[in-house]
N, C-alpha and C positions, 0 to 999 in steps of 0.2 A: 383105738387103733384104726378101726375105719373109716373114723373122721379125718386121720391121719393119710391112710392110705388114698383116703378119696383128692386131698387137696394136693398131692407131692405130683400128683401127674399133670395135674395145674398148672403148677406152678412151675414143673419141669418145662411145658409143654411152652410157657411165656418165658423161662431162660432161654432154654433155646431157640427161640424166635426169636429174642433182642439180642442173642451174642454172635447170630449166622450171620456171617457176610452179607451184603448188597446185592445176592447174584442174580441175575435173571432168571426168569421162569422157563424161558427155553432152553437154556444153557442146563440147568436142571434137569430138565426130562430127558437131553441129548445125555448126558451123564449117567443119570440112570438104567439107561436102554445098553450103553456102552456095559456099563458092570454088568446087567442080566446075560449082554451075547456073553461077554465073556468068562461066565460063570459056565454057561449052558455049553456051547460052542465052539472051547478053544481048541485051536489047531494046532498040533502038535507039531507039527511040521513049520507053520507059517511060527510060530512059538519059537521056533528054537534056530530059523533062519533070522528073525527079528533079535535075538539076543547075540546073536553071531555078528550081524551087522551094528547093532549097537556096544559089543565090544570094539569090532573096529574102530569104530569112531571116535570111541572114546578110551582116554588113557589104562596102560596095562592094570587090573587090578581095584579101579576105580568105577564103580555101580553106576549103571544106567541113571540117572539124574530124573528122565521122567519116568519111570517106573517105581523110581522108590517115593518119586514127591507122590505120585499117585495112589500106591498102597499107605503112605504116612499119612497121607490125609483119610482114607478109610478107617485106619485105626483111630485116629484120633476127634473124628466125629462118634466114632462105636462108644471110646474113652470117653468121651462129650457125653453122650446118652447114660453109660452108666454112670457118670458123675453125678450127672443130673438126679437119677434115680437115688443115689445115695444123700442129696440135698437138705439138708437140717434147717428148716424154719425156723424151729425153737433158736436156734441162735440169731436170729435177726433180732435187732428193738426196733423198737418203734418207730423211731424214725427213719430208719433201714428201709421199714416194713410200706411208712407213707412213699418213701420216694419211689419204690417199686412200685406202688399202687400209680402212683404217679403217670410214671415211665410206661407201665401197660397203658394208660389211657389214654396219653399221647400216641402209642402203639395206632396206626391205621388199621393194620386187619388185626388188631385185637377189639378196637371200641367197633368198627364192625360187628365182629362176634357178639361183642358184648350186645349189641344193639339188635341185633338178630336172635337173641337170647340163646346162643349155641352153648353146648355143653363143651369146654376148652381142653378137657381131658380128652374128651372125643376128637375135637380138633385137632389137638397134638397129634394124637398116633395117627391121624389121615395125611399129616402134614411128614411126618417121619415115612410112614409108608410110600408117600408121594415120592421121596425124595430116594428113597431106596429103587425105588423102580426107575429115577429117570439116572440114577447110576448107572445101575445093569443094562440100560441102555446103552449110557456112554460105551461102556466099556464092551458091549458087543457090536457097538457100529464102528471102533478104534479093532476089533480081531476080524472086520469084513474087510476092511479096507488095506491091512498088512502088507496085501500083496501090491498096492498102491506105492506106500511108503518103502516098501524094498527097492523098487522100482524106479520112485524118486530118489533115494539114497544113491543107485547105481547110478544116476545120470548127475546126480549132485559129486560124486568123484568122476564122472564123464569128464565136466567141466572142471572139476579143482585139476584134473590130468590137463587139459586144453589149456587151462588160463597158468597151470604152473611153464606149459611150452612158451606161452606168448608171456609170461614173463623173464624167462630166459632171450627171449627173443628182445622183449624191451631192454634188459639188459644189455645184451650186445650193440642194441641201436642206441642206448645212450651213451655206450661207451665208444661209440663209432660216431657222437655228435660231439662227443670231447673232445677226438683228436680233430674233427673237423673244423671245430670251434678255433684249436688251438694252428690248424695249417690257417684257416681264414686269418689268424691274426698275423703269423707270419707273412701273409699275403699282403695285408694292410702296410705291415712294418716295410717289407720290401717296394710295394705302392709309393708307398712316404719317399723311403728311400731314393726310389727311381723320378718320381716330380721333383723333387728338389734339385737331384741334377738335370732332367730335363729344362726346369727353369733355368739353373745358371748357362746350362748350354745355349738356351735357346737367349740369354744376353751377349753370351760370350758371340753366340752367330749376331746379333744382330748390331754388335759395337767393331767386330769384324768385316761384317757387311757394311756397315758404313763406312769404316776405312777402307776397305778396299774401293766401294763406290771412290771414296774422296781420292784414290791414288789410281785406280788401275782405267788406263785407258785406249777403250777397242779401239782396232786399228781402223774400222770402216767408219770413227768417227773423224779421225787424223787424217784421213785422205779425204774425207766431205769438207773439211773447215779449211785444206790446205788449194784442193783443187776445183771444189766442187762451187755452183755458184748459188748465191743466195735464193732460199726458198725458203718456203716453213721447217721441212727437214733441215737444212742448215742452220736453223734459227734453233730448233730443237735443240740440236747439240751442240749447239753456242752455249747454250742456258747451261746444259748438263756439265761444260767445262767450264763456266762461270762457280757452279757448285760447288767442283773441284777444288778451284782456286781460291776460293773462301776456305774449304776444309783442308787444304796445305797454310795456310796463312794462320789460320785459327791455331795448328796444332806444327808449327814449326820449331816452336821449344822442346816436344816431345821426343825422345831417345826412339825413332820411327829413322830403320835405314830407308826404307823407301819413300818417305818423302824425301828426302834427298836424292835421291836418284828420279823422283816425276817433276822436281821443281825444274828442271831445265827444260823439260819437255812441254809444260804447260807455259812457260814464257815462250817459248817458239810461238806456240798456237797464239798468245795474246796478240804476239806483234802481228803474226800474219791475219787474224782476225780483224785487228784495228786497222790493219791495211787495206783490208776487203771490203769494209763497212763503210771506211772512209771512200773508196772508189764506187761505191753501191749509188751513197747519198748525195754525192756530188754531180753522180752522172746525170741520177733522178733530177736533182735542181736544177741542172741545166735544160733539161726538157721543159721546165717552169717558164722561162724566158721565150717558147718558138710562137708565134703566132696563133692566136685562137688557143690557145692551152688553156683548159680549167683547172683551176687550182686547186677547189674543193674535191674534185674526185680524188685527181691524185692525191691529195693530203690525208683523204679517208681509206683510200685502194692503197696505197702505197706508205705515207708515211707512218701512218699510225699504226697499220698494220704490223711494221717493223720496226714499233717504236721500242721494242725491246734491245734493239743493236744497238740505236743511239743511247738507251742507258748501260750496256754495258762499255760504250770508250765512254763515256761520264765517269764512270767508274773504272777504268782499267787503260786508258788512255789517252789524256787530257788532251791530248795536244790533237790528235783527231776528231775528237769532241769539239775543238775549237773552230777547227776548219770547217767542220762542218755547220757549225753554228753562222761562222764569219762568211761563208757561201752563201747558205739560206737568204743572210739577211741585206747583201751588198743584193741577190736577185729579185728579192720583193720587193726593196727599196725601190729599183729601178723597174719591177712590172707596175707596180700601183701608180707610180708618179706617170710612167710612161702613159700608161691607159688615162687614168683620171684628165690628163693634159689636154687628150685628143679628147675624152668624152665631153670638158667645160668647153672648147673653142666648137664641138658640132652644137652642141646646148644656145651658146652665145649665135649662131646663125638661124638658129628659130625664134630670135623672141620680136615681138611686136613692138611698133615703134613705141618706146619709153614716152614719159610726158616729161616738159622741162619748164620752165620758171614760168612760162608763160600759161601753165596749168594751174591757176591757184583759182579759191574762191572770188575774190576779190580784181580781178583781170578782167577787164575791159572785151567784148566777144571782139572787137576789131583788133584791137591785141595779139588776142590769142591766135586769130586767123590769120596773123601777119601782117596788118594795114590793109590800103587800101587791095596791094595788089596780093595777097596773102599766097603761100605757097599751097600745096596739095599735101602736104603732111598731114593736116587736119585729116581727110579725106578717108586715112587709114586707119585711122582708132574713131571708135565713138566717145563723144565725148561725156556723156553721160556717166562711161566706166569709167573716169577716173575719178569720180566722187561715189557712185554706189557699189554696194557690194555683188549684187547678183550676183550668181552662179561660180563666184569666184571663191569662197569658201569652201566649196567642193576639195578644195585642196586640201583644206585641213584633215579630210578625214584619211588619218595615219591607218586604218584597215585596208587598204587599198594597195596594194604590194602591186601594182604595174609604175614603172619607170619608163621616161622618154627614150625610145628605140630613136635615134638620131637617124639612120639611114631608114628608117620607115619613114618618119616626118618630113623626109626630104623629098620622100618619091611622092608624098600624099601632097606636098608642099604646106606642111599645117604649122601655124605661128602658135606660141605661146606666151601670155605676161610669165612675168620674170617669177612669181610668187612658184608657177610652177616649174620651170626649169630650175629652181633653187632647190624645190622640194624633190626631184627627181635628181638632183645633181647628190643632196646631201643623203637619202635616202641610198644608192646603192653607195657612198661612201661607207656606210654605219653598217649596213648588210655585208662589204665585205671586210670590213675592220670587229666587226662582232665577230665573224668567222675565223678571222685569222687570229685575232686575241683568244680565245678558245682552245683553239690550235697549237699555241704557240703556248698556254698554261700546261695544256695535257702534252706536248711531245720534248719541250727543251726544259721543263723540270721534273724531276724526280720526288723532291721532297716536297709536301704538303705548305710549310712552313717557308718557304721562301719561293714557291711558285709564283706567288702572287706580284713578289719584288721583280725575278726575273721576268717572268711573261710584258710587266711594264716598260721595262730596259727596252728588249728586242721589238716590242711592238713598236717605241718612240723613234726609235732609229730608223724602222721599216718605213713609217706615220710621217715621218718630219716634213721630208718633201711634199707628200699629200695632200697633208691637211695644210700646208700654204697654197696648194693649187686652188683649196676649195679659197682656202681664206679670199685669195687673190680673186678667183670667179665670183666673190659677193662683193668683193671692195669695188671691181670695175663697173658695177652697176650701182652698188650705194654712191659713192660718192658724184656721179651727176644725176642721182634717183628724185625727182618732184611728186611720186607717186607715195601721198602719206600712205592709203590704203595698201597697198604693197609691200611698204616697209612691214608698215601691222601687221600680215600675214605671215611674211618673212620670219617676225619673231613670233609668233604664235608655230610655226613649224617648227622654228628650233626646239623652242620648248616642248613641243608634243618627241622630236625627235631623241632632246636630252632623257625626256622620259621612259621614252623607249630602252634608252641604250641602260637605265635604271634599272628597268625591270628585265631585261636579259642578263644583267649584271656582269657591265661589261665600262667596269671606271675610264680604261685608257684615253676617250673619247672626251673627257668633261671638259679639257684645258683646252679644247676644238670648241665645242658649242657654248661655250662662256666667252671666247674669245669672238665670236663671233656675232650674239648677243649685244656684246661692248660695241660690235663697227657700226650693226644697224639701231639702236637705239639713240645714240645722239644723233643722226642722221633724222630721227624720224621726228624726235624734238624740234630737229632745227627746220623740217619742211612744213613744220607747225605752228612754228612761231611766222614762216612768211605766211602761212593762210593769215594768220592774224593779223600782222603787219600788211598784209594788201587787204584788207579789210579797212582800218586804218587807212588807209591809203585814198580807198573807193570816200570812205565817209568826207576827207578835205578836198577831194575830184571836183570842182567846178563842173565838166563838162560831164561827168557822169548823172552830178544829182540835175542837171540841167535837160538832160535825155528822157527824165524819169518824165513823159506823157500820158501813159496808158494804167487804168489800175489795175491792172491782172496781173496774175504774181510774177516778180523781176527775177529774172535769169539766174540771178546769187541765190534766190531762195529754193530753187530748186538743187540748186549746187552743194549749199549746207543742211539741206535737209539729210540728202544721200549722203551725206559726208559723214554729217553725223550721227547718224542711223548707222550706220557703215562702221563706225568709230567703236559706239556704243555695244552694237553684235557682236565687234570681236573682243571686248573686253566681259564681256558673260563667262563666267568662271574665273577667271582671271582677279575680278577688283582692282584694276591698277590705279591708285590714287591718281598717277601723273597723268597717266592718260585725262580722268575725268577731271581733275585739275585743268586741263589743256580745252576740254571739250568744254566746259563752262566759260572758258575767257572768250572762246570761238564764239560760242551763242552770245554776251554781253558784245563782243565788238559787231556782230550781224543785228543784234537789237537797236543797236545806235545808228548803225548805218540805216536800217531801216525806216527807224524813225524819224532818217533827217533826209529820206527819200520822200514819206506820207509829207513832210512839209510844206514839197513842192507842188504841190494841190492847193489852191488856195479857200477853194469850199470844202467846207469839213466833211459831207458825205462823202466826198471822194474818197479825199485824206483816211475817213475809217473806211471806208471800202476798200480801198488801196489796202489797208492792214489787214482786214477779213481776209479778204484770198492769199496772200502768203502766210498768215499762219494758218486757214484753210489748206496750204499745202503741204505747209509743213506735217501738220496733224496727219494727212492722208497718208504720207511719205511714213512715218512714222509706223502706221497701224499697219501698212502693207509690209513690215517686217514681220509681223507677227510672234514678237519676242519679249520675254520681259523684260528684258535688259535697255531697253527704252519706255520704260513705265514710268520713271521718274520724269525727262525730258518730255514724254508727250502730258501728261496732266500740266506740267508746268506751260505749257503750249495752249491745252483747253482751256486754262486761266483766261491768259492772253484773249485767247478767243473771242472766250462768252464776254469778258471785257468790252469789247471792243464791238460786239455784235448789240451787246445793250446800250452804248455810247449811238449805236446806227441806228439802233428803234427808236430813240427820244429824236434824232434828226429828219427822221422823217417823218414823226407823228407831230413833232412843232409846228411844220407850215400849215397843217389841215385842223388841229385839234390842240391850237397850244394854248388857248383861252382855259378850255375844262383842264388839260392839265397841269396848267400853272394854278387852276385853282384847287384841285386834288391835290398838289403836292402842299399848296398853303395851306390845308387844312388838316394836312396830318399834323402841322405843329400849334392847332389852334385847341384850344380849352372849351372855349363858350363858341358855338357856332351861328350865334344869332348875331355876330358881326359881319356874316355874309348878307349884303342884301338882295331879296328876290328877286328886283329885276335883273341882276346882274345876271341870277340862276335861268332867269326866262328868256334873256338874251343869248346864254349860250345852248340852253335848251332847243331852241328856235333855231340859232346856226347850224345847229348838229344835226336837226332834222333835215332841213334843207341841201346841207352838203356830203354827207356822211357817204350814201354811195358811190357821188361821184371822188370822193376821196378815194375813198379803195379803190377805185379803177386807179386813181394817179399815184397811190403808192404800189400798187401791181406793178405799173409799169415802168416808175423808177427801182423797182429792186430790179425787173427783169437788167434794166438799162444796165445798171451795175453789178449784177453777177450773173455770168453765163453760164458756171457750171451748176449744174441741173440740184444738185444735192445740196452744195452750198446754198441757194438761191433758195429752194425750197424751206430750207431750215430756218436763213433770216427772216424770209418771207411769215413762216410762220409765227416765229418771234417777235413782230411787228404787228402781226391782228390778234396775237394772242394778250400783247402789254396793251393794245386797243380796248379791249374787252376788260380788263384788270382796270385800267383808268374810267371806263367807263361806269363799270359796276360800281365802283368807289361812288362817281360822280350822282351817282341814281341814288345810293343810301345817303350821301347829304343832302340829298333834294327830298327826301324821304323825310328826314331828320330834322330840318329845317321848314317844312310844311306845307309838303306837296300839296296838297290838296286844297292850299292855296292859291296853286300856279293855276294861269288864263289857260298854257298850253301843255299838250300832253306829250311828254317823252317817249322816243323809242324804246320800243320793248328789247333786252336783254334778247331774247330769244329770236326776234324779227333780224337782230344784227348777225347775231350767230349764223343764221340762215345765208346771209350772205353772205356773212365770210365764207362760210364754208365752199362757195362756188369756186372760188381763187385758189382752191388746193390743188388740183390739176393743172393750173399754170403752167409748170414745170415740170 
């Protein structure tokens, strides 16, 4: 029995430590402290206001919830201990027995114990007494604090009072956000409602608004179009009963009483408007015609300003349109002719005396002077301009917008070639034909698509008379013009001026500068073909190649050099086949005749010398262009030249030196040179020593003799001691070659020569 009694508080003591809850060790003693106060300490009073308050709270008849879980769990821990106590080991097996053995060991604060070698019976009841005390705790710091929880109770109905107002109160406001909800939709609905007729009214106003625009018309508009005179306000409410009358026209099948009753009213205005417009523009055009009138002002102040009146009689009353059109153009027609008329006839008393037949290359200088007793015509031109170009290209440059003021040039008394009166005649042609074609697209049509046809009409008709005045001021001067240069520039104007009128885009103009192209081009053929044909001419002239005494360059070569230098310049950019066509036959018949002037010399230095200096001038003439466009003609010239320069060196190195170099030249074709023999070599050895300086005095002073311009002179001159020294050197390596060392006599040193040539370069 006592091994019995010893072991059941054991093992009581390990049930109930594996089957007590998880509870914490604090939570435990607060508990037990709570049941001691309230075993020791309960207040009778705070007792029985706590049951008071906990029946209110809860439903009639139904026990405090924590008071009874509270004593339930006392009892049933008490139930729990004596269970325990009453626990039958004898009824476990074995295996029962191991798994509780088990389960203790796993136990933490049992294998502790174990491990501590604690007596577990004794453990138990310290563990059970623990837990009793930290009850009576609980339960006496839950009867300190009562007056706590009464407290909190009465403010926790504080609040369920407060929050049951402010739910009545939310109630009311959400029932106060329903109907709001519901007027807002109404609000919406009638919103809706109200835009959609807002919209249609505000169509209906504005299809109303325009018919009324289109019919109703103020009275201060009727007395301004009826009495009132042309200004921009007039012009304003022109326009506005133009609108009008489009919108009675547009909607005149419409069941609309009042367009019937405004259509009489706006035909009143039409007629009386096209009355007004008509008497406006006709008045203006006549102001066109008074002396000194500028056109362009008024055309930019005045016409176009009110270019809207003449589209509305385009539109609303042809036949006023028409007058006005047929006024315009009867008064331009006769301002342009009238002016252009007097400006060709002032132009035509400035120009300098023309040249005539007697201006050719090939013309005789007593010819050209008149004979013996020649007139004073000459006296007024220089005759140099009419073959070179100087400063007479200046005309080309189309950037130069000054025109010949005719009573300026009269008071200054300044003459002009013709090249510029043409250019200054056709230049304010084009300046006031580009203006008035411009003009005449923007003010007499309307539509885009046939502007271009009309403005061409009215320009031709204005133009006709005009452009034969020009025609006529170029034909009086081409047709007795002998000035080829002239002509040339003539069409080099027009074409810079067709160009022009291109790029202002301004076509009316082209069947003028085409046509005028056509007068001076075969004109300029044909005073081309007489430079040729008296060239020709000069070449079967007995009495001219009989003249030819002097070798210095002949009066023609000066002629055709300018000429065609001249020729040449103005076909740069150009390329005109014909031209250069024409300029090669000119050069071939001046070559002939040339050559069959050198003829007339009977000794050949002359004869080449006579050729040296005219193409010596020609070349100069040439390079003082300083142009490309004569690059082709002057090399084909320094051919000639050097030709001709080297044909001079062998004739004047023959009299002095023609032994050595007829034998240098026989020996450039010889193989075996031991067919020269040494005396031959010692003989000429010997004369060369002997004569050689005074040779170069005597060809010094036949070059001098024969060329006296300093450059030329200098150049043959040098060409001459330099093929010296060429033949020389030759002559010294055959003598080398052949076996000097042989020779009795000693040759001049290369260098001894040199030396004195070089004395002879300042000659010149």
């Amino acid at each position: 029995m006592e091994e019995t009694s010893n072991e059941r508080p054991k093992m009581n003591k390990s049930t109930s430590q594996k089957t007590l809850p998880p509870i914490p060790f604090e939570d435990i003693e607060t508990s037990n402290k709570a049941d001691t106060s309230f075993g020791q300490q309960s207040s009778p009073n705070a007792l029985k206001e706590l049951d008071i308050l906990l029946r209110e709270s809860t439903p009639e008849g139904e026990p405090n919830k924590e008071l009874k879980d509270t004593h339930t769990l006392s009892d049933s821990e008490e139930d729990s201990l004596d269970d325990d106590d009453d626990f039958d080991f004898n009824q476990l097996t074995f295996d029962e027995v191991d798994d509780q053995i088990v389960a203790f060991q796993e136990d933490e604060i049992v294998s502790q114990a174990l491990e501590n070698e604690m007596d577990l019976r004794e453990y138990a009841k310290q563990i059970a007494q623990e837990k009793m005390s930290v009850q009576r705790d609980l339960e006496n710091n839950y009867i300190e604090h009562v007056q706590s929880f009464v407290d909190l109770h009465a403010e926790i109905q504080t609040c369920d009072e407060v929050l049951g107002r402010m739910e009545e109160l939310l109630s009311v406001f959400q029932s106060d956000l329903g109907n709001i909800s519901g007027e807002i939709q109404t609000l919406q609905e009638q919103s809706t409602f109200m835009s959609v007729k807002l919209r249609n009214r505000k169509t209906v106003e504005s299809r109303l608004g325009k018919a009324l625009q289109g019919m109703v018309i103020p009275p201060d508009v009727i007395k301004k179009i009826t009495e009132g005179d042309v200004d921009e306000l007039w012009l304003e409410y022109l326009l506005t009963i133009n609108k009008q009358m489009r919108f009675v026209k547009a909607n005149q099948h419409r069941p609309i009483k009042a367009l019937r009753n405004v259509g009489p009213e706006l035909e009143k205005l039409r007629l009386k408007a096209a009355a007004t417009i008509r008497d406006f523009f006709v008045s203006r055009i006549q102001l066109l015609c008074v002396p000194n009138a500028n056109i362009q002002i008024m055309q930019q102040s005045v016409f176009l300003k009110y270019k809207e009146l003449h589209f509305f009689v385009l539109e609303r009353h042809h036949e006023a349109a028409r007058e006005i059109r047929q006024s315009y153009m009867n008064s331009l027609r006769w301002y342009f002719q009238n002016h252009f008329e007097r400006y060709s006839k002032g132009l035509l008393k400035l120009q300098t005396a023309s040249a005539d037949k007697t201006d050719l290359i090939g013309v005789e200088e007593n010819n050209r002077k008149g004979g013996l007793f020649g007139t004073s015509k000459v006296a007024l031109k220089d005759k140099t301009n009419l073959f070179a170009l100087g400063d007479r290209s200046d005309t080309l440059r189309i950037q130069d917008p000054g025109v010949i003021l005719v009573h300026v040039a009269e008071a200054k008394e300044q003459k002009y070639q013709f090249e510029q009166l043409f250019r200054s005649f056709n230049l304010t042609l084009i300046d006031n034909a580009s203006s008035e074609y411009l003009f005449i697209y923007e003010f007499f049509s309307r539509d885009p698509k046939t502007a271009a046809d009309t403005a061409k009409l009215i320009f031709q008709f204005i133009f006709e008379p005009t452009e034969k005045v020009g025609m006529n001021f170029t034909k009086a001067y081409v047709e007795n013009c002998y000035d080829a240069v002239g002509l040339l520039l003539c069409i080099r104007i027009n074409t810079q001026l067709a160009l022009e009128l291109q790029r202002r885009r301004v076509p009316a103009l082209e069947g003028y500068t085409n046509a005028t192209n056509m007068l001076i081009w075969p004109r300029f053929q044909y005073v081309m073909s007489l430079h040729v044909d008296s060239l020709k001419k000069m070449f079967n002239s007995k009495s001219v190649m009989s003249a030819v005494k002097d070798i210095h360059p002949h009066y023609i070569t000066r002629r055709y050099s300018e000429f065609a230098a001249s020729l040449l310049v103005l076909n740069d950019g150009y390329d005109d086949a014909i031209l250069s066509k024409s300029v090669h036959k000119l050069r071939d018949e001046f070559e002939a005749v040339l050559s069959r002037m050198s003829h007339e010399f009977p000794e050949s230095p002359r004869r080449i010398a006579f050729l040296i200096n005219n193409y010596d001038l020609i070349v100069s003439v040439f390079q003082e262009t300083h142009s490309r466009a004569v690059d082709g003609e002057l090399d084909y010239m320094k051919q000639l030249l050097a030709l001709q320069t080297s044909a001079f060196v062998d004739e004047q190195l023959k009299p002095y030196f023609g032994a050595l170099i007829d034998l240098v030249k026989k020996s450039e074709h010889m193989q075996d040179l031991t067919t020269i023999e040494i005396p031959d070599l010692e003989r000429i050895t010997a004369h060369f020593a002997q004569t050689w300086r005074q040779s170069l005095k005597s060809i010094n002073a036949s070059v001098i003799q024969y060329f006296s311009n300093f450059k030329n002179g200098t150049t043959v001159l040098h060409a001459v001691l330099g093929q010296l020294i060429v033949y020389y050197t030759k002559f010294l390596n055959i003598l080398e070659r052949r076996g000097g060392g042989a020779s009795r006599i000693q040759p001049v040193g290369v260098q001894t020569l040199m030396v004195e040539i070089k004395k002879f370069r300042s000659t010149f």
